[in-house]
PyMOL Python script that loads the backbone (N, CA, C, O; Angstrom):
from pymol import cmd

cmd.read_pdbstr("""\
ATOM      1  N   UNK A   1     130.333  38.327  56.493  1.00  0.00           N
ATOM      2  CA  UNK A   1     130.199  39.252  57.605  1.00  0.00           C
ATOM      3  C   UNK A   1     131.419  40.165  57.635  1.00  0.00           C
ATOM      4  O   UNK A   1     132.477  39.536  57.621  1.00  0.00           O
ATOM      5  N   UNK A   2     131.536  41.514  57.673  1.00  0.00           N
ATOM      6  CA  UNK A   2     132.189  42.351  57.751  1.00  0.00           C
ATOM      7  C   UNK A   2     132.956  42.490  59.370  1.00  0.00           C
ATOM      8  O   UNK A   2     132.446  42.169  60.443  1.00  0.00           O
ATOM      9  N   UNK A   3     133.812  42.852  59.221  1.00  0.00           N
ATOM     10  CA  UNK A   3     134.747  43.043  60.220  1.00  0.00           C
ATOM     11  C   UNK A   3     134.496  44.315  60.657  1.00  0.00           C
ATOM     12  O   UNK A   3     134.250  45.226  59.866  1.00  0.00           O
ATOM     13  N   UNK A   4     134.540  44.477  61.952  1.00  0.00           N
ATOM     14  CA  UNK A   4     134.305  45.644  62.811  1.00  0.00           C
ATOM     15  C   UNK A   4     135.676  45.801  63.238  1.00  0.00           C
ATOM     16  O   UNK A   4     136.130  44.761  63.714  1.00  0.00           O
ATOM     17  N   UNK A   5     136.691  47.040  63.213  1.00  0.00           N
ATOM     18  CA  UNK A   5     137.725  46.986  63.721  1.00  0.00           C
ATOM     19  C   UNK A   5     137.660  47.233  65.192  1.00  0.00           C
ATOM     20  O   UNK A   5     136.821  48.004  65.657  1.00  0.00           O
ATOM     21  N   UNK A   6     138.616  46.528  66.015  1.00  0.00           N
ATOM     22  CA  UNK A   6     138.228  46.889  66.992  1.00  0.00           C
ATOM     23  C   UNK A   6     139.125  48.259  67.773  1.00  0.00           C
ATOM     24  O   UNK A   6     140.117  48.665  67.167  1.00  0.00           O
ATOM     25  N   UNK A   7     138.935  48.597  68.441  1.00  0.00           N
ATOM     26  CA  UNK A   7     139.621  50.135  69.415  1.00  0.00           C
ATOM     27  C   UNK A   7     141.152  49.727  69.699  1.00  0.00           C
ATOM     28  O   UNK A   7     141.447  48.704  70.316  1.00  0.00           O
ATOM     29  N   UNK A   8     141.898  50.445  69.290  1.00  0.00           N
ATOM     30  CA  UNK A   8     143.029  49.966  69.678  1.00  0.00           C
ATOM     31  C   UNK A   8     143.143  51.221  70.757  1.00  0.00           C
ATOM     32  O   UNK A   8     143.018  52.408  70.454  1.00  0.00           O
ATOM     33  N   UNK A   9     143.417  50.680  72.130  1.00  0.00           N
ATOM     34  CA  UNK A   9     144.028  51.694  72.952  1.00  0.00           C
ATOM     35  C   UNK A   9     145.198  52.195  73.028  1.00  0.00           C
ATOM     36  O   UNK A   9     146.201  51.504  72.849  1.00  0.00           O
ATOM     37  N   UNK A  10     145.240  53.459  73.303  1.00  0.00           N
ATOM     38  CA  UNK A  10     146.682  53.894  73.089  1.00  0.00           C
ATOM     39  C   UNK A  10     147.299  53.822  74.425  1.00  0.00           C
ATOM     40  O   UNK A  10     147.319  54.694  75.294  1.00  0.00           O
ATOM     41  N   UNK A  11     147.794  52.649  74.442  1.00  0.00           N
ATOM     42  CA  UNK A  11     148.926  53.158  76.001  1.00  0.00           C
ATOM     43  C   UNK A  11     149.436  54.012  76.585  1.00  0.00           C
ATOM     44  O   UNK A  11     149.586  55.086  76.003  1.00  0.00           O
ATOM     45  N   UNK A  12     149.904  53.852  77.987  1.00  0.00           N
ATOM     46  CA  UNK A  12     150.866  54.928  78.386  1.00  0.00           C
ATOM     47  C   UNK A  12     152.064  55.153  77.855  1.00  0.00           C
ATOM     48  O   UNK A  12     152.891  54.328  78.243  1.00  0.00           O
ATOM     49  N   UNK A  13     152.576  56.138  76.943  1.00  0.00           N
ATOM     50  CA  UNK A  13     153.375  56.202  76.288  1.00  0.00           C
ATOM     51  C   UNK A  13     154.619  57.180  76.648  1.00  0.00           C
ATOM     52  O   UNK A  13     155.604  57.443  75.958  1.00  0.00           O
ATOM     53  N   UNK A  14     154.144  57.791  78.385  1.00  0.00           N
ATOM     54  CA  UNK A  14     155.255  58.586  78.527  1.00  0.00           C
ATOM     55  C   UNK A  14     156.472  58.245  79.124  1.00  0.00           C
ATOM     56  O   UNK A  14     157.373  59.043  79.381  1.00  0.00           O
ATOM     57  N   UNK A  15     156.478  57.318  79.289  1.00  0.00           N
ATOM     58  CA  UNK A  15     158.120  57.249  79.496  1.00  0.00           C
ATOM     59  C   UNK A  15     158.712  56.229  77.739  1.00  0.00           C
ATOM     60  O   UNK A  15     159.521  55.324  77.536  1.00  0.00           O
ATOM     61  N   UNK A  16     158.106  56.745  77.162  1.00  0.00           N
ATOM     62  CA  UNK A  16     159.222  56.339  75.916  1.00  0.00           C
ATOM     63  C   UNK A  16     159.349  57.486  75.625  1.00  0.00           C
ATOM     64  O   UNK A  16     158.433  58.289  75.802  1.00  0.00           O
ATOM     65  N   UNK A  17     160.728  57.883  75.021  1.00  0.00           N
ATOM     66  CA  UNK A  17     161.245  58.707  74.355  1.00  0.00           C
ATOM     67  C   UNK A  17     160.592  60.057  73.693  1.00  0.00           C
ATOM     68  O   UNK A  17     159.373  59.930  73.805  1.00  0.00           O
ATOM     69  N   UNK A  18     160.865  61.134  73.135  1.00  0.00           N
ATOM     70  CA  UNK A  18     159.903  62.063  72.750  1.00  0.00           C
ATOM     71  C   UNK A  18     159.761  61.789  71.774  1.00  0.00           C
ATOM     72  O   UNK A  18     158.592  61.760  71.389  1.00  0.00           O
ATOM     73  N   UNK A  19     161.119  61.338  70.563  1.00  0.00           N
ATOM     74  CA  UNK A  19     160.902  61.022  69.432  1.00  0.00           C
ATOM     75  C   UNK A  19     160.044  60.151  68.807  1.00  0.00           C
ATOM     76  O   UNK A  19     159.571  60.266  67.676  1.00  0.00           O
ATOM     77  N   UNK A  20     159.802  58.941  69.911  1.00  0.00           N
ATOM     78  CA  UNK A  20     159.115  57.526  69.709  1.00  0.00           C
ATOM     79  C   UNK A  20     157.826  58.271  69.855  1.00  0.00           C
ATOM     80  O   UNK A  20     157.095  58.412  68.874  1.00  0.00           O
ATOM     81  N   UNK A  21     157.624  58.580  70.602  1.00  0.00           N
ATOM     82  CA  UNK A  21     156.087  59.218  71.259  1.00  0.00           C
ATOM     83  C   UNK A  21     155.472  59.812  70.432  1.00  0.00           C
ATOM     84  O   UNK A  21     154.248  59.731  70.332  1.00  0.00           O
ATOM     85  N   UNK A  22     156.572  60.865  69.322  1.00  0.00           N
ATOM     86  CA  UNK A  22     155.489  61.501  68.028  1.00  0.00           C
ATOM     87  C   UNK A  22     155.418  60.636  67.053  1.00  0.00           C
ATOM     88  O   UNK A  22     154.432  60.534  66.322  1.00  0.00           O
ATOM     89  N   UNK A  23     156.431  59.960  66.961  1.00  0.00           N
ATOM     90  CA  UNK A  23     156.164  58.477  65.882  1.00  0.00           C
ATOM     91  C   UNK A  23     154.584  57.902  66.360  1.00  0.00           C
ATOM     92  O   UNK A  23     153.551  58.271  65.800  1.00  0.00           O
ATOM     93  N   UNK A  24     154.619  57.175  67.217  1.00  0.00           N
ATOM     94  CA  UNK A  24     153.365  56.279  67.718  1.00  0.00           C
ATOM     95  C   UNK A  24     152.138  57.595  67.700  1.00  0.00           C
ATOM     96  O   UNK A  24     151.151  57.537  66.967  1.00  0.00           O
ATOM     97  N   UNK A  25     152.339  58.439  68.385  1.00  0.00           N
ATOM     98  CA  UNK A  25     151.052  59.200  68.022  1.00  0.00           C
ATOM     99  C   UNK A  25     150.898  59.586  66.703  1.00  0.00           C
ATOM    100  O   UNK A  25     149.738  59.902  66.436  1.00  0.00           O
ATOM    101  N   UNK A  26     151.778  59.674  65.686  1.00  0.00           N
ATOM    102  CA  UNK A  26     151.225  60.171  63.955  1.00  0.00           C
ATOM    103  C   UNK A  26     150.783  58.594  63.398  1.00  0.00           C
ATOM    104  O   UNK A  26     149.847  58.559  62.598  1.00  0.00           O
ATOM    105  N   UNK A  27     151.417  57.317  63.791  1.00  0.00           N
ATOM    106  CA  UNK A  27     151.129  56.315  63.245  1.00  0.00           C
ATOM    107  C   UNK A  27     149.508  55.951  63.912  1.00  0.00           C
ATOM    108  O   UNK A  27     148.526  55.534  63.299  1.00  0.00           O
ATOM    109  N   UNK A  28     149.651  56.283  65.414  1.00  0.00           N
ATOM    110  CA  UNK A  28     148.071  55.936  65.983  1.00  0.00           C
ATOM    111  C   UNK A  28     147.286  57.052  64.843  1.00  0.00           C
ATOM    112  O   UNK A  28     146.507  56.576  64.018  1.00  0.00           O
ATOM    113  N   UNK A  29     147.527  58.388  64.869  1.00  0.00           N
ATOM    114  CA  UNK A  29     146.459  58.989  64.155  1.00  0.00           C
ATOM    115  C   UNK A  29     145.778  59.019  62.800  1.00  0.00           C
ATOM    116  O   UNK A  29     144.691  59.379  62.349  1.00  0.00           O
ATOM    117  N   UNK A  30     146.974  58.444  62.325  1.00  0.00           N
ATOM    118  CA  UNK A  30     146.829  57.565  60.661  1.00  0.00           C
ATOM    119  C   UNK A  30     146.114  56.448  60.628  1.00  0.00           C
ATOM    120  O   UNK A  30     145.673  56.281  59.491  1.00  0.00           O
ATOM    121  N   UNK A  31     145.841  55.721  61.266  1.00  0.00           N
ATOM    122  CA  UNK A  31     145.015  54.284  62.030  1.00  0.00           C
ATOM    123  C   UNK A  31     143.791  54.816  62.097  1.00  0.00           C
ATOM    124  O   UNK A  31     142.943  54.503  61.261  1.00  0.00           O
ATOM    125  N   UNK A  32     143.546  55.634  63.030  1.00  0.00           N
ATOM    126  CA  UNK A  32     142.324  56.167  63.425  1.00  0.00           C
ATOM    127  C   UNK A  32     141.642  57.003  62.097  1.00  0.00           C
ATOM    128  O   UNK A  32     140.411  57.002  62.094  1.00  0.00           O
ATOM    129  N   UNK A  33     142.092  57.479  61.342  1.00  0.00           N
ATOM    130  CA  UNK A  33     141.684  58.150  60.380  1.00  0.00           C
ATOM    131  C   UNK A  33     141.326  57.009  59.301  1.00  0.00           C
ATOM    132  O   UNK A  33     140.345  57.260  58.600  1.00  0.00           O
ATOM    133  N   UNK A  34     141.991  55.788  59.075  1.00  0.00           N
ATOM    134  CA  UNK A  34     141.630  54.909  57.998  1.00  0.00           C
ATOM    135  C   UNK A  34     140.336  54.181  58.165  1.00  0.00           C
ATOM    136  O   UNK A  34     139.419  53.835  57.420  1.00  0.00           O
ATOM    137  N   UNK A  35     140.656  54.073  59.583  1.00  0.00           N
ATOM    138  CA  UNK A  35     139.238  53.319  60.603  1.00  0.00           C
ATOM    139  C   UNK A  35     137.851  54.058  60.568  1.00  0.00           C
ATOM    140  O   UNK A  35     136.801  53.424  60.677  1.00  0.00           O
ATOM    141  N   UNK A  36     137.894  55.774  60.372  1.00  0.00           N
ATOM    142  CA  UNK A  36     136.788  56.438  60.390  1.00  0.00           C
ATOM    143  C   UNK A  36     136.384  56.599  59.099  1.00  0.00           C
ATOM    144  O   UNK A  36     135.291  57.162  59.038  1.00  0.00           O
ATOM    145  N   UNK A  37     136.847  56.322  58.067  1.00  0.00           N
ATOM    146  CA  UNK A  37     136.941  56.481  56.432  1.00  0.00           C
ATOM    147  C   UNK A  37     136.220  55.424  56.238  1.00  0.00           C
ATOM    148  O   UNK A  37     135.148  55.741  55.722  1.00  0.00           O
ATOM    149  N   UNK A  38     136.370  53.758  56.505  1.00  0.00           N
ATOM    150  CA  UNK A  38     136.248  53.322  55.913  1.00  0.00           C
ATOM    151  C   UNK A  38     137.195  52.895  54.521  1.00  0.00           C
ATOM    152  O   UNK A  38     136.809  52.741  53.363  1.00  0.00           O
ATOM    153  N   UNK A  39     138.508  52.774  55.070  1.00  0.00           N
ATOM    154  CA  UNK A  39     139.200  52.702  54.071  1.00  0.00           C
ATOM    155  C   UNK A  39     139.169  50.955  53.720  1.00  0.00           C
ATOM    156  O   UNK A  39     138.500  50.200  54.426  1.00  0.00           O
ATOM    157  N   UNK A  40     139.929  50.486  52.620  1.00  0.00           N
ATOM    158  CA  UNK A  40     139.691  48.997  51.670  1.00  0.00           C
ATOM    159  C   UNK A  40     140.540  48.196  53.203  1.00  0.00           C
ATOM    160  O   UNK A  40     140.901  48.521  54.334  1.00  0.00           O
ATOM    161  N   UNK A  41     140.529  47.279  52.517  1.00  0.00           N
ATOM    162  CA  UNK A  41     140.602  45.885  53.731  1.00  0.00           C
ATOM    163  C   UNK A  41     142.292  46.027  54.002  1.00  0.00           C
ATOM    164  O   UNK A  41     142.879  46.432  55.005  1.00  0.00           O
ATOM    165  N   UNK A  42     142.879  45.484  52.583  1.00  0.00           N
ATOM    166  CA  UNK A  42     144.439  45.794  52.876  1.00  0.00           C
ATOM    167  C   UNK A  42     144.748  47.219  53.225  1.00  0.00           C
ATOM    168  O   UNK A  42     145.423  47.456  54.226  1.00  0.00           O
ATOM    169  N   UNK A  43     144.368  48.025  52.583  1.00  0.00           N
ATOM    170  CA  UNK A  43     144.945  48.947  53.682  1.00  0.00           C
ATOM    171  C   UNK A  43     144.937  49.517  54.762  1.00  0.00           C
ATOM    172  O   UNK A  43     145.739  50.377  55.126  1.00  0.00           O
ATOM    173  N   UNK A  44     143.639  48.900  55.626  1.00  0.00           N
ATOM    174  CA  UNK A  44     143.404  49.207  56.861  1.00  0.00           C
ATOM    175  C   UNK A  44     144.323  47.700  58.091  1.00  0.00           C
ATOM    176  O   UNK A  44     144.518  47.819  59.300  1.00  0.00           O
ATOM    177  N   UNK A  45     144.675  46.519  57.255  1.00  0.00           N
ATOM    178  CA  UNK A  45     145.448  45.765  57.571  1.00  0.00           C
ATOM    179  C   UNK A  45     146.747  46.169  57.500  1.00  0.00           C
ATOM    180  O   UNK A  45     147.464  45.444  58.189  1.00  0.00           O
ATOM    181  N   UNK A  46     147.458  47.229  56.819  1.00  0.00           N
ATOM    182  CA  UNK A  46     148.576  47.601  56.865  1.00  0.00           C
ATOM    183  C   UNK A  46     148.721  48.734  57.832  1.00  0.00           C
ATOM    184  O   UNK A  46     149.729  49.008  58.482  1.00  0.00           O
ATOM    185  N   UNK A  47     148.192  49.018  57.833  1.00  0.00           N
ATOM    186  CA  UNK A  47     147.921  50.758  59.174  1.00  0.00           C
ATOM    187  C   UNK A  47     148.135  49.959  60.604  1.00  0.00           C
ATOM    188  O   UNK A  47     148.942  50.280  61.476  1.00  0.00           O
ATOM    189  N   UNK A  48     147.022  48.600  60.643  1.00  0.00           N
ATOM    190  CA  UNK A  48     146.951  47.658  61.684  1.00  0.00           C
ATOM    191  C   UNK A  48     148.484  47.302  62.065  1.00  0.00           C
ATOM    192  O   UNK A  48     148.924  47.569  63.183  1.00  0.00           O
ATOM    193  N   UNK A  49     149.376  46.595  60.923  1.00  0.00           N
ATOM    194  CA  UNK A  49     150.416  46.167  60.953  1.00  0.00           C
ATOM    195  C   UNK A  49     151.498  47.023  61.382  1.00  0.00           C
ATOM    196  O   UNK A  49     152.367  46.490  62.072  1.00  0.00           O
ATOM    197  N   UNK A  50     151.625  48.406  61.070  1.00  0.00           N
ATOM    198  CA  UNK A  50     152.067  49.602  61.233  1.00  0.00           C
ATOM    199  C   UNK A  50     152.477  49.753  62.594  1.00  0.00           C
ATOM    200  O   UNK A  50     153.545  49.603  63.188  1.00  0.00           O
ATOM    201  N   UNK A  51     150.884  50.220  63.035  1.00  0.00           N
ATOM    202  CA  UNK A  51     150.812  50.342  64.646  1.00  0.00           C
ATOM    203  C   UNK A  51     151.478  49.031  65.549  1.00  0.00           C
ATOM    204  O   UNK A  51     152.319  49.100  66.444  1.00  0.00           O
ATOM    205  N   UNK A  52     150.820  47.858  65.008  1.00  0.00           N
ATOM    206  CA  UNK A  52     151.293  46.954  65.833  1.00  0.00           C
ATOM    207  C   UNK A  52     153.050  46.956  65.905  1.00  0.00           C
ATOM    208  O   UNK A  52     153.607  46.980  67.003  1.00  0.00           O
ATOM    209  N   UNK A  53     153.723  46.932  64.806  1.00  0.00           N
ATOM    210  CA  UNK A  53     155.252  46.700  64.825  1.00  0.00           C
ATOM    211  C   UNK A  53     155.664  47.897  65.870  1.00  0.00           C
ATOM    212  O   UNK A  53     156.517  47.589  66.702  1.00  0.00           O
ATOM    213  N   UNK A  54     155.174  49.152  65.906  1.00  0.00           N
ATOM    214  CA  UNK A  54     155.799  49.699  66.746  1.00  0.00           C
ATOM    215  C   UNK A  54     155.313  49.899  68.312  1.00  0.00           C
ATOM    216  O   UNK A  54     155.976  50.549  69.120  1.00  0.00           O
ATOM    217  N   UNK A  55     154.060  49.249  68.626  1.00  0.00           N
ATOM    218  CA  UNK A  55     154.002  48.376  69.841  1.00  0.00           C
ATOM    219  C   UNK A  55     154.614  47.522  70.184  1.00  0.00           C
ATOM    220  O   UNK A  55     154.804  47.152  71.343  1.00  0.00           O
ATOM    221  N   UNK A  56     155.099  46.993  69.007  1.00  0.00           N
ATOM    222  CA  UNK A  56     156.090  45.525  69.699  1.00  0.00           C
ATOM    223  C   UNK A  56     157.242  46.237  70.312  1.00  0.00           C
ATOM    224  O   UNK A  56     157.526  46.302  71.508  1.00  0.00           O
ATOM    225  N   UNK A  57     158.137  46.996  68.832  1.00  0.00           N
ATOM    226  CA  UNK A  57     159.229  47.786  69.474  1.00  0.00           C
ATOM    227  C   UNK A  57     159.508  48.297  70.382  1.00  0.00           C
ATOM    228  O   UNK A  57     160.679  48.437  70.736  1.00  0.00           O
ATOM    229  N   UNK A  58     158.152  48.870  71.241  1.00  0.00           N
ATOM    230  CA  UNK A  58     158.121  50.032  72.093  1.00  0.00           C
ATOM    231  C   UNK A  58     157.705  48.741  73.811  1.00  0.00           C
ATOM    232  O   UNK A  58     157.906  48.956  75.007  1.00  0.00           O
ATOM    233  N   UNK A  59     157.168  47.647  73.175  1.00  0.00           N
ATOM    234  CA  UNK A  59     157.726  46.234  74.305  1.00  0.00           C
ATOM    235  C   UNK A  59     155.736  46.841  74.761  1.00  0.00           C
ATOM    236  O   UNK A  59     155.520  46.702  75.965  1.00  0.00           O
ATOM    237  N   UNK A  60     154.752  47.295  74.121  1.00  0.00           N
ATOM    238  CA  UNK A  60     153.476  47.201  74.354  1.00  0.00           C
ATOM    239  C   UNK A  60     152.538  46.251  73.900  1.00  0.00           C
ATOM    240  O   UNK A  60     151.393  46.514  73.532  1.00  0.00           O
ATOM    241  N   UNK A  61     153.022  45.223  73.936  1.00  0.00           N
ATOM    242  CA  UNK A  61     152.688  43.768  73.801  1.00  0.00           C
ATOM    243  C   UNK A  61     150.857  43.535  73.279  1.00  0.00           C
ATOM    244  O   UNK A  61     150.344  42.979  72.309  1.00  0.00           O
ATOM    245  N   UNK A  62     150.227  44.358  74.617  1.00  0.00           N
ATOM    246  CA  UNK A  62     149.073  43.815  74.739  1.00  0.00           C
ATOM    247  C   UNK A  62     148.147  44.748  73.527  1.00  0.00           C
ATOM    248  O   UNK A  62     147.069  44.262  73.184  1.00  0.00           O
ATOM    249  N   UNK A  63     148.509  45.840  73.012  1.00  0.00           N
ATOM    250  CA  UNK A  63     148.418  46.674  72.147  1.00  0.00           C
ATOM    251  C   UNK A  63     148.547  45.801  70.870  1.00  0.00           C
ATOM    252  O   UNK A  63     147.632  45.532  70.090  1.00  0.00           O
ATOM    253  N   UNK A  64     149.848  45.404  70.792  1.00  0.00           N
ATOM    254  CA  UNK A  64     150.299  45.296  69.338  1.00  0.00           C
ATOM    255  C   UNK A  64     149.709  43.402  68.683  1.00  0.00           C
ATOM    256  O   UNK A  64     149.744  42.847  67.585  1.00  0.00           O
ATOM    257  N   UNK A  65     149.243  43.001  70.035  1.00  0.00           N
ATOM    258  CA  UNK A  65     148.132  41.643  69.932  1.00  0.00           C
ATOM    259  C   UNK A  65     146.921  42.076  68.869  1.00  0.00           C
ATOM    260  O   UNK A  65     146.615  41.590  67.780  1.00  0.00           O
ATOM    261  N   UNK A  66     146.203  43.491  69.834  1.00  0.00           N
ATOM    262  CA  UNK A  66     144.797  43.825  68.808  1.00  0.00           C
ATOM    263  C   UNK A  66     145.409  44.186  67.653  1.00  0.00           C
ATOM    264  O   UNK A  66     144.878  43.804  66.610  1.00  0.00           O
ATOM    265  N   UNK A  67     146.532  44.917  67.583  1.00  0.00           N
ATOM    266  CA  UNK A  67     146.691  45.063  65.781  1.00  0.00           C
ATOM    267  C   UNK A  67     146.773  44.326  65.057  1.00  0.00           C
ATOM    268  O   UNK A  67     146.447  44.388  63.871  1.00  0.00           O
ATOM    269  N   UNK A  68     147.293  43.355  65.715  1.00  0.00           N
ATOM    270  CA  UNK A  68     147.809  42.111  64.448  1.00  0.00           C
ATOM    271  C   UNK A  68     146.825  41.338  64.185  1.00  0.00           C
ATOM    272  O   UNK A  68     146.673  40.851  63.064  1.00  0.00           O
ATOM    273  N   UNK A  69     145.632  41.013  65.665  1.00  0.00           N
ATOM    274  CA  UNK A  69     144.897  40.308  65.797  1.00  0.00           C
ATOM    275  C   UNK A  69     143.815  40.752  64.287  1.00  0.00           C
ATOM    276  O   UNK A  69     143.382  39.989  63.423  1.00  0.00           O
ATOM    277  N   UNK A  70     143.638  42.204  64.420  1.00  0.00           N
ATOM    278  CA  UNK A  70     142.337  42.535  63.194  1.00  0.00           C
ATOM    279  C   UNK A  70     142.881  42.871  62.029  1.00  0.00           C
ATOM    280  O   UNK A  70     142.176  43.134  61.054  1.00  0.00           O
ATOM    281  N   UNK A  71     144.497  42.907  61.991  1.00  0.00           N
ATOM    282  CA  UNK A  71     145.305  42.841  60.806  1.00  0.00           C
ATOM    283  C   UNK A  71     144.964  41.426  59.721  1.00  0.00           C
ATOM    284  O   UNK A  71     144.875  41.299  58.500  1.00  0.00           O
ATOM    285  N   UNK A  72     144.852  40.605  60.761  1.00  0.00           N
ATOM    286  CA  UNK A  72     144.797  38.844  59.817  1.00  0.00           C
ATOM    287  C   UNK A  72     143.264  38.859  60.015  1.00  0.00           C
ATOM    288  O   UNK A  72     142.988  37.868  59.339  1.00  0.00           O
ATOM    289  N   UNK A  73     142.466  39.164  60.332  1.00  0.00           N
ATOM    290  CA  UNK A  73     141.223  39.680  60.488  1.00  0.00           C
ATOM    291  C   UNK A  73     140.918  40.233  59.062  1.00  0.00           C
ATOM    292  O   UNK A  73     139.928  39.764  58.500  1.00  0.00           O
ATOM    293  N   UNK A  74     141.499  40.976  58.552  1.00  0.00           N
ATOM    294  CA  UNK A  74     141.723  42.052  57.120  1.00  0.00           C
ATOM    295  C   UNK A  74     141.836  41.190  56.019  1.00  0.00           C
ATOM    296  O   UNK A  74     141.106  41.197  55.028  1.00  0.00           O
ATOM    297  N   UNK A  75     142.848  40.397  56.254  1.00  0.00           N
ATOM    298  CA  UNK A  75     143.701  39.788  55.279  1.00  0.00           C
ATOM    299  C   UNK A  75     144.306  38.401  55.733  1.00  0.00           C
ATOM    300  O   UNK A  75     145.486  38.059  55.650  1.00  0.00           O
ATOM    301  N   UNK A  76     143.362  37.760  56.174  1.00  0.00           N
ATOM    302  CA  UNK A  76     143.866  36.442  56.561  1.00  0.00           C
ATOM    303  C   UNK A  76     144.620  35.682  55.736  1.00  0.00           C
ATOM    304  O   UNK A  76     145.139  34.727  56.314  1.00  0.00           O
ATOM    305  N   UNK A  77     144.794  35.751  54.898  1.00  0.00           N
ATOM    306  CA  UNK A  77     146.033  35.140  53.548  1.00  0.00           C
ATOM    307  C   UNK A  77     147.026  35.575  53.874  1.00  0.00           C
ATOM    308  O   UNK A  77     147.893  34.740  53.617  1.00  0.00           O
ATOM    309  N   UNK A  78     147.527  36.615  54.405  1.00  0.00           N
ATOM    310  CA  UNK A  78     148.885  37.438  54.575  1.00  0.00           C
ATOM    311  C   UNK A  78     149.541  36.738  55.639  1.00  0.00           C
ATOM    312  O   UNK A  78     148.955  36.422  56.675  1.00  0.00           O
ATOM    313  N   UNK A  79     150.883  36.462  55.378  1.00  0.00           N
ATOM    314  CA  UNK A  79     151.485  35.517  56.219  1.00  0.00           C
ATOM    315  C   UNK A  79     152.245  36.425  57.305  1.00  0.00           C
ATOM    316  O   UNK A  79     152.810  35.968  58.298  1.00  0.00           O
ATOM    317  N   UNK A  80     152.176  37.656  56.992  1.00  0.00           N
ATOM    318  CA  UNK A  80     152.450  38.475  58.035  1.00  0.00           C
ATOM    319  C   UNK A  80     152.600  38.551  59.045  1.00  0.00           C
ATOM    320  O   UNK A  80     153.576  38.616  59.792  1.00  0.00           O
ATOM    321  N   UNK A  81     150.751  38.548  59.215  1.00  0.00           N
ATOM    322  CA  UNK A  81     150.212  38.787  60.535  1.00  0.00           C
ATOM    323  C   UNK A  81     150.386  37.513  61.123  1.00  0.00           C
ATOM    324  O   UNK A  81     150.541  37.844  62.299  1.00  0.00           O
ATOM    325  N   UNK A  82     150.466  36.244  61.101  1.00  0.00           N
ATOM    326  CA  UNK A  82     150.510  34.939  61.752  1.00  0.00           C
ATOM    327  C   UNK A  82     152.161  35.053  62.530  1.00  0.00           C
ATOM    328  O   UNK A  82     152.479  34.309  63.458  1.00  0.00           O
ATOM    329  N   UNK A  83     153.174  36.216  61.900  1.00  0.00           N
ATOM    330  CA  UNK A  83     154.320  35.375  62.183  1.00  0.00           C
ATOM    331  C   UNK A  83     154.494  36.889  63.471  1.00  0.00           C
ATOM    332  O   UNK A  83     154.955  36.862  64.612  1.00  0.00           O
ATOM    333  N   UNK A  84     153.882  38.127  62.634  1.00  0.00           N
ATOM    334  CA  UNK A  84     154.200  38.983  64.338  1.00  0.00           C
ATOM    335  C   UNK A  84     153.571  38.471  65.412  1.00  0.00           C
ATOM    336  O   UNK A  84     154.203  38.395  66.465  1.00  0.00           O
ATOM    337  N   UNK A  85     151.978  37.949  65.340  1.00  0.00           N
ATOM    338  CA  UNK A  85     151.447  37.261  66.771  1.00  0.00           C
ATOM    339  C   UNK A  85     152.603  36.395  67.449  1.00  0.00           C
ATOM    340  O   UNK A  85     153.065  36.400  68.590  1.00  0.00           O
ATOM    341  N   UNK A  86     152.810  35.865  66.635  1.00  0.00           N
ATOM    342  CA  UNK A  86     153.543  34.442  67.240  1.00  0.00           C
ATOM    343  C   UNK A  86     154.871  35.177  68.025  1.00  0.00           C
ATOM    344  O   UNK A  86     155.637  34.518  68.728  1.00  0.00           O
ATOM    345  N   UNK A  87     155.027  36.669  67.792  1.00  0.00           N
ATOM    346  CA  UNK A  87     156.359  37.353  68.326  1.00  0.00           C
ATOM    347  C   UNK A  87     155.876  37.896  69.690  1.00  0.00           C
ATOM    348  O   UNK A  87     156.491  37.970  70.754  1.00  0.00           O
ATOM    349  N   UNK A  88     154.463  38.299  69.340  1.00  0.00           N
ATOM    350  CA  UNK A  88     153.636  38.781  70.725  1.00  0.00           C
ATOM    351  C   UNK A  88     153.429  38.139  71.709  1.00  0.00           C
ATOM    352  O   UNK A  88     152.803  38.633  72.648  1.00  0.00           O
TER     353      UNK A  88
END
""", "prot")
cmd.dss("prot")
cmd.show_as("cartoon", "prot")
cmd.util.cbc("prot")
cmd.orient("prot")
C-alpha cells in the first residue's frame, strides 16, 4: 500500500524572523512541489526531514511531528526519522 503524504500545515510563522520566514517558506515550497510530482520515496523523505528540522528549530513542534511522522513513513529503515520524533 502506498503512502499518501499527508498536508503539512504551514504555521504561523510571523513572529519568527524575516530571514527564517523565507527559509521555511522556500523549504515549505520545495516540499510541496516534490509532493505534487510525485517524486521517489527517499527523496520525498528527505524534503519531509528538511521541513521538519526547521520546525523543530523554529520550536513548531506539532508541524515538525507530521514531517518526521511520513518521513519514516518513506523510509522506515532510516534511523533518522526515529531519533528527530523522539526530539519532538
Amino acid at each position: 500500500m502506498a503512502l499518501t503524504p499527508r498536508a503539512v500545515a504551514m504555521p504561523d510563522i510571523s513572529n519568527v524572523a524575516a530571514p527564517v520566514q523565507a527559509q521555511i517558506r522556500q523549504q515549505y515550497a520545495s516540499l510541496q512541489q516534490k509532493i505534487s510530482s510525485g517524486a521517489p520515496a527517499a527523496e520525498l523523505a528527505d524534503a519531509y526531514g528538511a521541513m521538519g528540522r526547521l520546525f523543530i528549530a523554529t520550536e513548531f513542534f506539532d508541524a515538525a511531528d507530521t514531517c518526521f511522522s511520513d518521513a519514516q513513513a518513506l523510509q522506515p529503515n532510516d534511523m533518522r526519522w526515529p531519533y528527530y520524533l523522539a526530539h519532538v
